[in-house]
C-alpha positions as CSV (number, residue, x, y, z in Angstrom):
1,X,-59.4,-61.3,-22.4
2,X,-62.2,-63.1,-24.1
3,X,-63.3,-66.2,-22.3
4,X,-64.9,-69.6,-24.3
5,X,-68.3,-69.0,-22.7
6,X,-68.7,-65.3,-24.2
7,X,-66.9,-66.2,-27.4
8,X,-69.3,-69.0,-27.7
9,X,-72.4,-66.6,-26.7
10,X,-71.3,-63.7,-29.3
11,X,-71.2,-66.1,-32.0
12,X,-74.3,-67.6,-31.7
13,X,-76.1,-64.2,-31.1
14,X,-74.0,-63.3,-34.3
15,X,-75.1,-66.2,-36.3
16,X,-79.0,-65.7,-35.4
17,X,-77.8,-61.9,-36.7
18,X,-76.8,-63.2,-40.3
19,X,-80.1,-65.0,-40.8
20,X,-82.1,-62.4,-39.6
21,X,-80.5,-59.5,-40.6
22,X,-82.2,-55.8,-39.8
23,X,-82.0,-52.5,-37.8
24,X,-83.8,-53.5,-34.8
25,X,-80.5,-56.4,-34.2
26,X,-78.5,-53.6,-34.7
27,X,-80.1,-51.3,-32.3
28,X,-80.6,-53.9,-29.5
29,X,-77.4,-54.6,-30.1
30,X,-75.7,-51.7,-29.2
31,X,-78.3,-51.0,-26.8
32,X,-77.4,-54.1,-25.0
33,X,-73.9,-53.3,-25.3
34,X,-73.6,-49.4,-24.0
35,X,-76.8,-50.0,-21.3
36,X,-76.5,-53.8,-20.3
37,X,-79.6,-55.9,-21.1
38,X,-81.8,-54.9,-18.5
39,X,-82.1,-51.4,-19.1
40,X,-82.4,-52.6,-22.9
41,X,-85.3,-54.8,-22.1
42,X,-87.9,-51.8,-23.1
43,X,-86.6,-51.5,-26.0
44,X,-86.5,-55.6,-27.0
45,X,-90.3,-55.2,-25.7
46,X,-91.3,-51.7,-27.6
47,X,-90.2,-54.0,-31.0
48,X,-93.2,-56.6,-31.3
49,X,-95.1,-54.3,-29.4
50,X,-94.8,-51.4,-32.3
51,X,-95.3,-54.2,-35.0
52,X,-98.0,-55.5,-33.8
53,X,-99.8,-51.7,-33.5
54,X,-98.2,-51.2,-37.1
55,X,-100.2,-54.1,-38.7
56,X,-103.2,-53.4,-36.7
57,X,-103.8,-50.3,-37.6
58,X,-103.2,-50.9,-40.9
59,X,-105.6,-53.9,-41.3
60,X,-108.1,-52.1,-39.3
61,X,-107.6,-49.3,-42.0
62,X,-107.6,-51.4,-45.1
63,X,-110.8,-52.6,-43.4
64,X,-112.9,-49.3,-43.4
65,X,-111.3,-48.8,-47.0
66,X,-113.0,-51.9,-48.4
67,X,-116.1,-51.2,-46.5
68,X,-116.6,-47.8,-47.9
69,X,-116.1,-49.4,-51.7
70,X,-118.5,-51.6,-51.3
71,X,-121.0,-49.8,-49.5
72,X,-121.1,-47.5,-52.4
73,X,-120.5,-50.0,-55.2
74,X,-117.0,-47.8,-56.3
75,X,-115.9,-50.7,-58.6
């Protein structure tokens, strides 16, 4: 049986769900649910972590792009 306290946990981790709605909930999610949250905490981690890299490497990229334009006047 469902007590108040988890009822009242679910929903709010549900509710934060609708308004940020994407795979990586969905993932941790079931993560959390078949491993239990400790051995899911690499993966809630690995998330930012990735992103972070993701739009690093990509500025850092878009960087050398507009360097090499305008070093050699490509416009």
């Amino acid at each position: 049986m469902i007590t108040f306290a988890l009822f009242s946990a679910l929903s709010t981790f549900y509710f934060t769900m609708f308004f940020t709605p994407g795979p990586n909930n969905a993932m941790l999610t079931a993560s959390g649910m078949k491993f239990g949250f400790v051995r899911t905490l690499p993966h809630l981690i690995g998330i930012p972590l990735g992103h972070i890299l993701q739009i690093g490497l990509t500025c850092f990229g878009l960087a050398n792009l507009f360097y090499f334009i305008l070093k050699f006047n490509f416009i």
